[in-house]
ZAMARKE-857056 format. One record per atom (N, C-alpha, C): residue in one letter; y, z, x. Coordinates in steps of 0.2 Angstrom, whole numbers, plus 5000, padded with zeros to 4 digits. Atoms other than C-alpha are relative to their C-alpha. Example, Ala and Ser with C-alpha at 12.3 -4.5 7.8 and 13.67 -1.06 7.14 Angstrom:
<kolzas>
A499450005004
A497850395062
A500650005004
S499449994996
S499550365068
S500550034996
</kolzas>
This chain:
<kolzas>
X500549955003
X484354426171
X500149994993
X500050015006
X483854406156
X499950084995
X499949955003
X484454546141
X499650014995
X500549965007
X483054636130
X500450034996
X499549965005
X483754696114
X499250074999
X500649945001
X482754886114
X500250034993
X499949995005
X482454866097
X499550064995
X500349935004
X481855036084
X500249994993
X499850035006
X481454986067
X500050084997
X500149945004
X481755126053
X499449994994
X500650025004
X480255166041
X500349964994
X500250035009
X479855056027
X500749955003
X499750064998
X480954916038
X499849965005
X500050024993
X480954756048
X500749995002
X499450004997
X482254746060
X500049935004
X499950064996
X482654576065
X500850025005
X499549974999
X483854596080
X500049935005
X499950044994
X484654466093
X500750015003
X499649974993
X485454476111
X500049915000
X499950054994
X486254336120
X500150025008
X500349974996
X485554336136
X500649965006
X499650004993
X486554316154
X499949915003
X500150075000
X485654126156
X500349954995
X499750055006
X486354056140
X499549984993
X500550015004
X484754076131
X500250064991
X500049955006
X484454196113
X499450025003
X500749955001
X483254336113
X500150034994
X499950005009
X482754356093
X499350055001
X500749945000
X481554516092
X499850014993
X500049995005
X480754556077
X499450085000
X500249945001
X480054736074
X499850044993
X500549995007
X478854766059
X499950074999
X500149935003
X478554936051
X499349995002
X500449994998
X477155016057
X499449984998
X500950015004
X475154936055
X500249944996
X499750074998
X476254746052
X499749985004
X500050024993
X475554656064
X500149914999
X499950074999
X475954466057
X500549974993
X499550015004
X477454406050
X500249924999
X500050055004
X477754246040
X500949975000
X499449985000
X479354156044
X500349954993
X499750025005
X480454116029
X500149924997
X499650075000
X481153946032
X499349965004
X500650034998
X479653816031
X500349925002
X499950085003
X480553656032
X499949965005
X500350034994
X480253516045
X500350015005
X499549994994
X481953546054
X499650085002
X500149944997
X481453736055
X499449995004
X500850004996
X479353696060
X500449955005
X500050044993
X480153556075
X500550075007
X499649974998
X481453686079
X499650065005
X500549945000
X479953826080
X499749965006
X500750054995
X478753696090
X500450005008
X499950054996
X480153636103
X500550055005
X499349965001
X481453796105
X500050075001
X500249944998
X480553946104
X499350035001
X500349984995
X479554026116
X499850094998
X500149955000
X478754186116
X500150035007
X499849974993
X479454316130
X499650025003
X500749954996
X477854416133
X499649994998
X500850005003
X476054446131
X500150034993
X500249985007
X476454546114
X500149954995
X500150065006
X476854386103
X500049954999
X500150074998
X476154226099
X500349984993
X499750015007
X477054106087
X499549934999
X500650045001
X475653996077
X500149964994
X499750045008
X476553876063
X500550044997
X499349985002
X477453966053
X500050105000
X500249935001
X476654146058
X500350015009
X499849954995
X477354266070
X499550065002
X500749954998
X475754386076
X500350035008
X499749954996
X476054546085
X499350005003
X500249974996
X474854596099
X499650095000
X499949915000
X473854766098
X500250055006
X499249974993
X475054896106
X500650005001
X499350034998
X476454806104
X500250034993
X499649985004
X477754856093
X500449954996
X499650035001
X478954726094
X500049935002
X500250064999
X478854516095
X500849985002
X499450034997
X480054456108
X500149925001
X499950064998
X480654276108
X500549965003
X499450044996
X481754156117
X499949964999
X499850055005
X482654036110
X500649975004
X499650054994
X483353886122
X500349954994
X499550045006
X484953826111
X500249945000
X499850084999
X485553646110
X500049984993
X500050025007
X486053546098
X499649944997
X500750045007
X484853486082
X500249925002
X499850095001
X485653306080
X500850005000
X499150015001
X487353246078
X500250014995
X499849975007
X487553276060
X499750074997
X500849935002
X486153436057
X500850064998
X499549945002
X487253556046
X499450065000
X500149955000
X486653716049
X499650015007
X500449994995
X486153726068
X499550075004
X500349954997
X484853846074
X500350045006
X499549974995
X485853886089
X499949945003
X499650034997
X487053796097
X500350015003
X499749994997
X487753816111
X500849985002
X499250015001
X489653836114
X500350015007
X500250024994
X489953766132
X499550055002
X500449984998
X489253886143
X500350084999
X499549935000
X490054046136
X499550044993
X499949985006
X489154076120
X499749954994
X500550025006
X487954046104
X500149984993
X499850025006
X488353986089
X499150014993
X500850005003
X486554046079
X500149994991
X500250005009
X486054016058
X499550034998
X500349965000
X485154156054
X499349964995
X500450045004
X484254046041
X499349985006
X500350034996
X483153996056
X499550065001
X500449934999
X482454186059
X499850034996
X500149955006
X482254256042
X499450014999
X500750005003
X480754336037
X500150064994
X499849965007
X480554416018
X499350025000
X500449944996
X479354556022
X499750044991
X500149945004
X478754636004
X499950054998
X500049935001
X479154795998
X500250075007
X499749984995
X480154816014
X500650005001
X499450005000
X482054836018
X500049965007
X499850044994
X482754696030
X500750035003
X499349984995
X484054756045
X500049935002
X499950024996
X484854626052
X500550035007
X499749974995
X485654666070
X500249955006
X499950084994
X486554556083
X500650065006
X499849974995
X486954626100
X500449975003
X499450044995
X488754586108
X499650005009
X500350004991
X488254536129
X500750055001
X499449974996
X489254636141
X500749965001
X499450035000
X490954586141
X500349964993
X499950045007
X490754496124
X500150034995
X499749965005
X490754526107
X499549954995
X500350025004
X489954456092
X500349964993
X499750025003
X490754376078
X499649984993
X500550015004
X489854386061
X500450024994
X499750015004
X490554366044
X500850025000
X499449994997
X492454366052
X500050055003
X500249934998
X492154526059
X499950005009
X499950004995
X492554536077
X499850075003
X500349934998
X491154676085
X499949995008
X500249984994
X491054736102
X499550035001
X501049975000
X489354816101
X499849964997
X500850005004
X488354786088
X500549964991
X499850025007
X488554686072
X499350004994
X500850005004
X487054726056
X500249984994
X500250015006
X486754686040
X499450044999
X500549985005
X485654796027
X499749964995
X500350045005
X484554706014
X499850054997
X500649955002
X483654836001
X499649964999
X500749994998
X481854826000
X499949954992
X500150035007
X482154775979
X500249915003
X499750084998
X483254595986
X499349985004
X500450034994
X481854576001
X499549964994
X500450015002
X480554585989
X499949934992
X499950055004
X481054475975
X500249925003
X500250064996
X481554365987
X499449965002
X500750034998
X480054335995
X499449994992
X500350045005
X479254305976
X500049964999
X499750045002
X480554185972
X499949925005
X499950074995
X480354075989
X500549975002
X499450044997
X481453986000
X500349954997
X499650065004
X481653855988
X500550004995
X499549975006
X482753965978
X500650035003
X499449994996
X484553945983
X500350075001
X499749915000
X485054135978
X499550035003
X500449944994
X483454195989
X500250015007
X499850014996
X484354136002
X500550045002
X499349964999
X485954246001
X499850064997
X500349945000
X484854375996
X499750055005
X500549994993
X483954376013
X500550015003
X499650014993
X485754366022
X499949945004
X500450054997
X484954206028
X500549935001
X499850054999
X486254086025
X500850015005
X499549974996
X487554156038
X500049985009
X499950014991
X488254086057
X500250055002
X500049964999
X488254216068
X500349975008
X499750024992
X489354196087
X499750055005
X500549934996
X488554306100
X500349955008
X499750034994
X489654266118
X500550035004
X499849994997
X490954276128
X500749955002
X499450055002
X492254126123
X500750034999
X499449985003
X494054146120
X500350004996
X499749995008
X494754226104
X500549984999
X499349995002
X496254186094
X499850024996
X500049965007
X496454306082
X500549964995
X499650015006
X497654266065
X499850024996
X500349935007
X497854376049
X499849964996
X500550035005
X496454356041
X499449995004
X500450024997
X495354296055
X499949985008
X500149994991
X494754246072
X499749935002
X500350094995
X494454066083
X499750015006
X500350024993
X493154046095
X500149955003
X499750094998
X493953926106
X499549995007
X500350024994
X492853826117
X500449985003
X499350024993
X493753816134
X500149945001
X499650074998
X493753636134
X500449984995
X499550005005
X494753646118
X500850004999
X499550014994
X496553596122
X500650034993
X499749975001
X497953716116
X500449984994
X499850035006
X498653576104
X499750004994
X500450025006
X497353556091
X499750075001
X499849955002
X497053746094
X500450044994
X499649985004
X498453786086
X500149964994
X500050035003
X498353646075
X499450034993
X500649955005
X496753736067
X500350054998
X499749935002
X497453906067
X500849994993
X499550025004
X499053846057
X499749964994
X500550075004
X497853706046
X499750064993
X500249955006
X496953886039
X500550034997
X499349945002
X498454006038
X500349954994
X499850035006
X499053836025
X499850034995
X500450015005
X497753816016
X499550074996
X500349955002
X497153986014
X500550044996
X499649985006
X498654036005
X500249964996
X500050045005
X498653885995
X499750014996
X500750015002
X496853905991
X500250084995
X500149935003
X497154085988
X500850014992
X499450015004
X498654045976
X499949964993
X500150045004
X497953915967
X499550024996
X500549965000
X496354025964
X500250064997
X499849925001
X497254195963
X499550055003
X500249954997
X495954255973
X499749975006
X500450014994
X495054255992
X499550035002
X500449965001
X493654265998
X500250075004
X499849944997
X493554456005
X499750015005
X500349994994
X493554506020
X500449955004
X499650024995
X494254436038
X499449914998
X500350054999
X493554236041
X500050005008
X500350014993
X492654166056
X500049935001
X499850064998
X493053996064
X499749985009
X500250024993
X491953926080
X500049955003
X499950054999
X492453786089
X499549975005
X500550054992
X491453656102
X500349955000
X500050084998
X491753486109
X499749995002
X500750034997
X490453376112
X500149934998
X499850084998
X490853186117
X499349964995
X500550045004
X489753126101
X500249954997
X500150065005
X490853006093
X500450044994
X499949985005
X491353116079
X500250054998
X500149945001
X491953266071
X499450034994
X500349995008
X490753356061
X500250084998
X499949935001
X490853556054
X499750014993
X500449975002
X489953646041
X500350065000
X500149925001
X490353836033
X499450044997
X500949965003
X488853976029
X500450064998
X500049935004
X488954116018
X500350045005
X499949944995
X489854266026
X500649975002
X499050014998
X491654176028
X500049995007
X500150034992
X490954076044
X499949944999
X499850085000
X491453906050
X499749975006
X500150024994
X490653776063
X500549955000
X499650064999
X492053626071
X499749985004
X500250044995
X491253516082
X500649935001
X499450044998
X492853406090
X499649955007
X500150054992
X492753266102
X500650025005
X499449994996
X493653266118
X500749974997
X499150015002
X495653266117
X499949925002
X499750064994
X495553106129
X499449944994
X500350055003
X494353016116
X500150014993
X499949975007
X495053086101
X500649944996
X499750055004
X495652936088
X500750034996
X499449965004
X496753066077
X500550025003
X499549994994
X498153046087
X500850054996
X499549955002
X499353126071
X499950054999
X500549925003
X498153266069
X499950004991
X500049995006
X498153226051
X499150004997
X500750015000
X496153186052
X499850075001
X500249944998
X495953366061
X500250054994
X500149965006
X496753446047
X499749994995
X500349995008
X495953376032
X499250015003
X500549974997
X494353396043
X500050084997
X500149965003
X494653576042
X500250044996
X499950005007
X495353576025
X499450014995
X500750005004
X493653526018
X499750055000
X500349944997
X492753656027
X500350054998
X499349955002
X494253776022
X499850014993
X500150015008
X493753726002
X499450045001
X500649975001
X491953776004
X500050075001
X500049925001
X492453966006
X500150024994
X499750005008
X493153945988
X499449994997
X500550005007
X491653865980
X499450025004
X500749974996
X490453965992
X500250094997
X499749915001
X491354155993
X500650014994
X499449995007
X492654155976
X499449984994
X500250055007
X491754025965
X499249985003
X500750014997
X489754005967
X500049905000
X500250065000
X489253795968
X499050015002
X500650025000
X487553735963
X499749985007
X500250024995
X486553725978
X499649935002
X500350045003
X485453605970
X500449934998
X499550055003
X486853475966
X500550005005
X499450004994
X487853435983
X500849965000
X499750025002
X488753325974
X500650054998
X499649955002
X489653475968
X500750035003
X499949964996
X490153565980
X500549965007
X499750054997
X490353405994
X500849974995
X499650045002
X491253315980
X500850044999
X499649965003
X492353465975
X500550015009
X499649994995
X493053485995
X500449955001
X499550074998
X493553305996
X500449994995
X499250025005
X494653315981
X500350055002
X499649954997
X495253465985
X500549995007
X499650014991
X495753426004
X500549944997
X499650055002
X496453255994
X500750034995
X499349975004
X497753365983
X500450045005
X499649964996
X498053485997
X500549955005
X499450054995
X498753336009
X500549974997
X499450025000
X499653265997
X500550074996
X499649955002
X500353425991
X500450035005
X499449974992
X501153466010
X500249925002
X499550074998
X501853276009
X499649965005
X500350024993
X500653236024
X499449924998
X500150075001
X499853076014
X500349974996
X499650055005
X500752956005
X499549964993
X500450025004
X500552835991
X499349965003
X500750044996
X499552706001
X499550035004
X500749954997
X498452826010
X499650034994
X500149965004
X498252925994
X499349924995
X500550065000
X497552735986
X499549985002
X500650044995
X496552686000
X499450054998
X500549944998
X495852866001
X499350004992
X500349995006
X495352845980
X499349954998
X500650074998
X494652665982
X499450015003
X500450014993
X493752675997
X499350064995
X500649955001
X492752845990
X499649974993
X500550045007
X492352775972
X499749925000
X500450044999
X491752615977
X499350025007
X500449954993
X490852705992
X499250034994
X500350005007
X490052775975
X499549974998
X500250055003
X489652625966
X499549975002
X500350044997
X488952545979
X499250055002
X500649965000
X487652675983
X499650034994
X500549975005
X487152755967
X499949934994
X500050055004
X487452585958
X499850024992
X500050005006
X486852595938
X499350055000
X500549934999
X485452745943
X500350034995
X499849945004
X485652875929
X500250035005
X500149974996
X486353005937
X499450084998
X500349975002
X485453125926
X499250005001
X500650004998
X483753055933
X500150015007
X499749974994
X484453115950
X499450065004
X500349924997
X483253225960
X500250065004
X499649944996
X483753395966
X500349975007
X499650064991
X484753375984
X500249965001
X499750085000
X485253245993
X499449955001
X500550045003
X484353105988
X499949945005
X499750074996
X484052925998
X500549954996
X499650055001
X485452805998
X500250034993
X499449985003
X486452905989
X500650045004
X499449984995
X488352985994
X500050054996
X499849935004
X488553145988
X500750025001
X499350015000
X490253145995
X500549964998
X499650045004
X490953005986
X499850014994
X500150005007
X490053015971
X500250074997
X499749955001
X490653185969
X500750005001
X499350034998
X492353135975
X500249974992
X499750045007
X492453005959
X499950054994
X500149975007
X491653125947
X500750064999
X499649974996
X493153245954
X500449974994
X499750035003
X494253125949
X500249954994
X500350015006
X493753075934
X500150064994
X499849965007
X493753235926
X500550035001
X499549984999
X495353285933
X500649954996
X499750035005
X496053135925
X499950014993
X500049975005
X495353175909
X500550054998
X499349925000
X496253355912
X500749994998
X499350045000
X497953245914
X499850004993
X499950025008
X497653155898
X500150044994
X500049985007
X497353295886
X500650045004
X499049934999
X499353415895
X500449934999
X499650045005
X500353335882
X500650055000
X499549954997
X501553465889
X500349975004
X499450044993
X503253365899
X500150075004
X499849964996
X503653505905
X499550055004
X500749994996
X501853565912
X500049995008
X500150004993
X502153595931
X499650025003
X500749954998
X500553665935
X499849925006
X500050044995
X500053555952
X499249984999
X500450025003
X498453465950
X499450045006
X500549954994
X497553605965
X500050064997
X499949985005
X497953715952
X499749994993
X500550045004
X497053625938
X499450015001
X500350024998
X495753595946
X499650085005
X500149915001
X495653805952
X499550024995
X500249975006
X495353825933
X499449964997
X501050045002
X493453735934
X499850034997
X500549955006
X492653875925
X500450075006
X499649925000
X493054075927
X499850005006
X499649964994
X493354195940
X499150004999
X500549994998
X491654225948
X499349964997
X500550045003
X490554095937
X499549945005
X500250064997
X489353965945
X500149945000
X499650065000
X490053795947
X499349945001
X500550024999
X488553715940
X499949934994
X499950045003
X488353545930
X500250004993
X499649955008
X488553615912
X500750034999
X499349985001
X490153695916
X500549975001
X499650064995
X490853565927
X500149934995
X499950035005
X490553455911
X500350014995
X499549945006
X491353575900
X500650005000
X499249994998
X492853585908
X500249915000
X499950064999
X492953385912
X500250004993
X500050005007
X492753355892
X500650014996
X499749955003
X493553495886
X499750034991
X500349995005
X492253505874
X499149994999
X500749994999
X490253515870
X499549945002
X500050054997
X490253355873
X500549925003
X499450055000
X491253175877
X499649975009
X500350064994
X490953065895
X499850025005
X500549964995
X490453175909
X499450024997
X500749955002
X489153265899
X499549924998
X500450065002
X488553085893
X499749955010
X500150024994
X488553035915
X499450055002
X500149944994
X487853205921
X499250014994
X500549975003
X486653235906
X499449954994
X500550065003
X485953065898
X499749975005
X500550054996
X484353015908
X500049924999
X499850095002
X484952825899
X500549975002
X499350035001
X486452825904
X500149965006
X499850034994
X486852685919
X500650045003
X499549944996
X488052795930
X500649935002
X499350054997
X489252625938
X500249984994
X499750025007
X489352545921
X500450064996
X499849965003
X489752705913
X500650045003
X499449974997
X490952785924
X500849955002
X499950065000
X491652605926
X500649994994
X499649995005
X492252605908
X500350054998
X499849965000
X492752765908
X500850015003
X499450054994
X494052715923
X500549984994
X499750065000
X494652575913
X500450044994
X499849955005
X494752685897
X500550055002
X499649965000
X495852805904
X500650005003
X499350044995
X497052675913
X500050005006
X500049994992
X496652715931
X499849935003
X500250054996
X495852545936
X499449944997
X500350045004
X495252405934
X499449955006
X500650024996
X493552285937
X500149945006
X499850064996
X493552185954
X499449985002
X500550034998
X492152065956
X499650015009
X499750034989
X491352085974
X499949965003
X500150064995
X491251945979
X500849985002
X499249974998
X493251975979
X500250065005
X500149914998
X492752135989
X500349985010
X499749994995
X493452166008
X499149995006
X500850004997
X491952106023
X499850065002
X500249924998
X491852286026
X499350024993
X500449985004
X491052316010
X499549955000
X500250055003
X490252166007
X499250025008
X500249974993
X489552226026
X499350054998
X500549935002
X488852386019
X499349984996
X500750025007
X487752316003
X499549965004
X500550054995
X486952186016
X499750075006
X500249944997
X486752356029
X499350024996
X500549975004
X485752426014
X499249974999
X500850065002
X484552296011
X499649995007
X500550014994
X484252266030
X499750075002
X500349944998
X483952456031
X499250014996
X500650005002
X482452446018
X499649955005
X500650044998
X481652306026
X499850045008
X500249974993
X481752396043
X499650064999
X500349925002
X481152576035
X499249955000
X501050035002
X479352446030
X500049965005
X500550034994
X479252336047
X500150055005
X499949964993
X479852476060
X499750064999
X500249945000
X478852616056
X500450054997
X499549965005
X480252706046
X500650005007
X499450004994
X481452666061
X500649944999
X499650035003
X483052606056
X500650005006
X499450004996
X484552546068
X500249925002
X499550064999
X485752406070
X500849995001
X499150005002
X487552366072
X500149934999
X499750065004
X488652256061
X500449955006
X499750044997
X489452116069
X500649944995
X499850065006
X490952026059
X500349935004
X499850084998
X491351886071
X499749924996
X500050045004
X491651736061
X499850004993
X499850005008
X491451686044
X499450044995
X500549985003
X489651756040
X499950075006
X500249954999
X489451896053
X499250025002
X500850004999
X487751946058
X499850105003
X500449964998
X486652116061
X499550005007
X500450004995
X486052146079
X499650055000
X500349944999
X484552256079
X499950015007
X500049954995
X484252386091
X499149985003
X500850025001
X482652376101
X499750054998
X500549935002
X481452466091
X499449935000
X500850014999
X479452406090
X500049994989
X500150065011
X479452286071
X499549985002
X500750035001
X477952216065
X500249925000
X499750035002
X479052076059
X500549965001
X499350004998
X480752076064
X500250015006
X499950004992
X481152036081
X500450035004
X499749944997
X481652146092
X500649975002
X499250064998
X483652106098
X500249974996
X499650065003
X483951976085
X500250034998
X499550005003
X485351956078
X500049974994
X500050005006
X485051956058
X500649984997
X499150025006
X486251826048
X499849984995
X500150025007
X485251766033
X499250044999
X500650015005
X483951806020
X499849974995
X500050055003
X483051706011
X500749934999
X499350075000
X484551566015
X500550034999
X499249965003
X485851676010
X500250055005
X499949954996
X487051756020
X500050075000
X500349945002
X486651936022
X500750045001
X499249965001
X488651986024
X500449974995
X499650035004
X489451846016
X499949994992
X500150015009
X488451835999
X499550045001
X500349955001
X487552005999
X499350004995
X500450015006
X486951985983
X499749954999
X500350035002
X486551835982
X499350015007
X500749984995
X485351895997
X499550034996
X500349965005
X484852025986
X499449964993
X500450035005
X484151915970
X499749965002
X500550044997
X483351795981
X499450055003
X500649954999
X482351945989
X499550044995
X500249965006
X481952025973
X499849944996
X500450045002
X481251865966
X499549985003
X500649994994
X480251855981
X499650034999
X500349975001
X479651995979
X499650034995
X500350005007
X479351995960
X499249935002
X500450025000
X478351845964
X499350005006
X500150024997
X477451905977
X500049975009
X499950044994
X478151775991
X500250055008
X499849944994
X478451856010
X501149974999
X499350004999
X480351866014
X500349965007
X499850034995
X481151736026
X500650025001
X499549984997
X482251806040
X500249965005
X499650044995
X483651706049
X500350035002
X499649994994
X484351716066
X500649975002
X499650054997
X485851676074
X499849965004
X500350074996
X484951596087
X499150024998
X500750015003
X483051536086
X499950004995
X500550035008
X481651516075
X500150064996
X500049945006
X481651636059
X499550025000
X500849965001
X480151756053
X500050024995
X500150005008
X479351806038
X499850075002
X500249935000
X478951996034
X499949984991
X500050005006
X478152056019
X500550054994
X499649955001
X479052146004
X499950085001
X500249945002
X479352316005
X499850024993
X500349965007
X478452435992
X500550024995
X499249995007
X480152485983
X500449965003
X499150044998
X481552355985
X500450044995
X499549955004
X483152465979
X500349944996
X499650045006
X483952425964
X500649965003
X499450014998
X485352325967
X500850034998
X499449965003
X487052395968
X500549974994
X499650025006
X488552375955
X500349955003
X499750065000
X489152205954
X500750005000
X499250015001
X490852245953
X500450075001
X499849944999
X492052375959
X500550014997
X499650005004
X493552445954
X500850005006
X499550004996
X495352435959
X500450044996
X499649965004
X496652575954
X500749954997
X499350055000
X498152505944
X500550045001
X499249984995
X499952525949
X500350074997
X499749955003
X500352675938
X499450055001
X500549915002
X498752795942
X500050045004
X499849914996
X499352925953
X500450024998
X499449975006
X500752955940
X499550024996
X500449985006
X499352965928
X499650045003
X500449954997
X498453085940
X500450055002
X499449934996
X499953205945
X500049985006
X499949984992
X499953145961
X500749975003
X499350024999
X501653065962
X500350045003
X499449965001
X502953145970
X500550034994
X499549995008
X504053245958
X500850005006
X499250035002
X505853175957
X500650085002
</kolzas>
């Protein structure tokens, strides 16, 4: 039987309210102030209009939903809808509802929002019978709400969904749990454990926060306020993923124990270390929403000082981890300014890595100028002290700290449109001891793998219809690219991709690379070879990508000492 929420807006409000219902479905009601009859929904983007098209359903005769318009029925009061949960995609941060086996909702309020002018917004989420609710750490037995005044509503809906503070103005950027799962509680907070979630990694969560939340909050001086909220799943996809929202809520998405590679748990925790950080530079310290770089790059060094600050990486983990991110970097944003960067996340760019290096970068500057031996301040502590208690953690200030001044080499990365970013951060490196340049054609097949990836990704975005898929292959000395069957104009479905233009596309990347960009310059089509059979010609794509940097880097033997990360004596 399906649960109606019997929703009664107060005047001069809309009351957005949701039930989870007895089938496993959402019922999302929205209830307009009187002589409303068509409400506009907030969130236009193309994830939310497929999510709208494909997921939500109107319950009754009173409400039809028609793009991005909600329309009431004369008579009717209130616009019921059902919303059949499942998950987005396999990576999709911020799930509209997903379900947590068969016990329980995981919803992103972002999905429902509507900014109503000159109106005050109620949120309201009904726990089901026997259940509860779970909504900014806040473990509710009835009813869990949120208030908006009618001033935030209104300025919001001026300002637009494009505007990252309308978003936390509306309430909008908040996972909310609506079920019947099994809690573990801990002070401070509360785990929804999905029952196929197995006792050991349980606890290995619950222990992983309680760490790092008094790290975090030590290194800080402060936390965010209020209880935290922690939702688990397992879904045999291959991978962990997770994601925090506004309101001190956390998603974990875990594979089965029986397929699960992290066999020390060391990958589980720094998993939910990361996600652990984004409460600091979400609910402590704001992070540009605009600059993912920021924020991503900012958790992945932080998660890298917290492990090795509880001894659980070593030096050669700690290397590998440094390497791997900042060439990871290189290769993707290659000699692009970063200051001609477009808001978000960009194509073929890593915002995780390149954030990561820049991380590291100004944290070694930091090093360089404590000319104090006697300075034991631990470098998660340092790194706390990125700009002030309550300040936004935005390119300008994140420069200002690097530096230590109005200007100097961050500011000339982050804020000269000339400035080449891998050459420039490259010297910067070498300048302050940390590493040095290693040709890649000295590079590991792995790498050498990716830049070739890259290349066949463009050609296949311009023969497949924008349908990209293949898997590497390093057998032997050259390796080959098998694509998937997709429908090419060009590029044969099945083959096995080992050369371009004559060059192999693993073993000499680059030299693939400036054969096809000579091609291209001169007009000529693009000759592609197979492991087996005849070859084919495709023409060039519209933008062939710059090519990456030529050269990586390699840390030298003294730079985790020169980074604080050494163990002390």
């Amino acid at each position: 039987m399906l649960l109606l929420a019997g929703a009664q807006a107060r005047a001069g409000e809309l009351l957005i309210e949701t039930a989870y219902a007895d089938d496993g479905a959402l019922v999302v009601s929205y209830t307009p102030p009187e002589g409303v009859m068509e409400l506009t929904r907030w969130n236009r983007s193309a994830p939310a209009r497929d999510f709208w098209r494909e997921q939500v359903k109107p319950l009754d005769d009173c409400a039809t939903v028609d793009g991005d318009l909600i329309r009431l029925r004369a008579g009717c009061t209130t616009a019921r809808l059902r919303v059949e949960p499942k998950l987005l995609t396999l990576n999709a941060v911020y799930q509209p509802a997903q379900p947590i086996a068969a016990s329980g909702v995981i919803a992103y309020s972002g999905f429902y929002a509507v900014a109503l002018p000159g109106h005050a917004l109620r949120w309201r989420w009904l726990a089901p019978k026997d259940g509860y609710v779970l909504q900014q750490g806040r473990v509710q037995r009835a009813a869990a709400e949120q208030a908006i005044a009618e001033a935030a509503v209104t300025n919001s809906a001026a300002e637009g969904s494009k505007r990252d503070a309308s978003w936390r103005e509306l309430g909008a950027q908040q996972y909310v749990y609506l079920g019947r799962a099994p809690l573990v509680e801990f002070p401070g907070g509360a785990i929804v454990r999905d029952p196929a979630l197995d006792d050991e990694r349980v606890e290995l969560i619950r222990a992983t926060l309680l760490r790092d939340m008094r790290l975090l909050g030590a290194a800080y001086g402060q936390e965010p306020s209020g209880p935290v909220g922690v939702v688990t799943s397992v879904a045999d996809l291959g991978s962990f993923h997770g994601d925090a929202s506004e309101g001190r809520m956390m998603r974990l998405r875990l594979v089965p124990a029986e397929k699960n590679p992290d066999r020390d748990g060391l990958g589980l925790q720094a998993f939910v270390t990361h996600e652990a950080v984004h409460w600091w530079n979400m609910g402590v310290r704001r992070s540009d929403g605009e600059r993912p770089w920021l924020h991503e790059g900012h958790a992945d060094w932080a998660t890298l000082l917290l492990m090795r600050q509880q001894g659980l990486w070593d030096d050669t983990t700690l290397r590998g981890q440094i390497e791997n991110r900042v060439n990871r970097c290189l290769l993707a944003r290659g000699d692009a300014p970063a200051a001609a960067l477009p808001a978000g996340y960009s194509k073929n760019e890593d915002p995780y890595a390149c954030g990561f290096a820049l991380m590291l970068m100004a944290q070694a500057q930091q090093q360089a100028r404590r000319h104090d031996a006697e300075d034991q301040r631990s470098p998660l502590v340092v790194l706390a002290g990125l700009h002030p208690r309550d300040a936004m953690l935005d390119t300008t200030g994140f420069a200002t700290w690097a530096d230590g001044a109005a200007g100097g080499p961050m500011h000339s990365l982050l804020q000269d449109g000339q400035q080449a970013f891998a050459s420039g951060f490259t010297s910067r490196m070498q300048a302050l001891g940390l590493a040095e340049a290693q040709p890649l054609a000295d590079s590991d097949t792995n790498t050498r793998a990716r830049i070739g990836a890259r290349l066949l990704a463009e050609l296949m975005r311009a023969d497949c219809g924008g349908q990209v898929g293949f898997r590497m292959n390093y057998a032997g000395d050259f390796g080959f690219y098998k694509l998937d069957t997709l429908q090419c104009t060009s590029l044969r479905r099945g083959g096995e991709v080992m050369e371009l233009d004559g060059h192999a596309l693993i073993a000499d990347p680059l030299a693939a690379w400036d054969a096809a960009s000579a091609d291209c310059a001169a007009g000529r089509a693009l000759k592609i070879g197979y492991r087996q059979g005849e070859g084919s010609s495709m023409a060039c794509p519209r933008d062939l990508p710059a090519i990456p940097a030529r050269q990586l880097l390699r840390l030298q033997a003294d730079a985790l000492q020169r980074l604080g990360l050494t163990e002390r004596k």
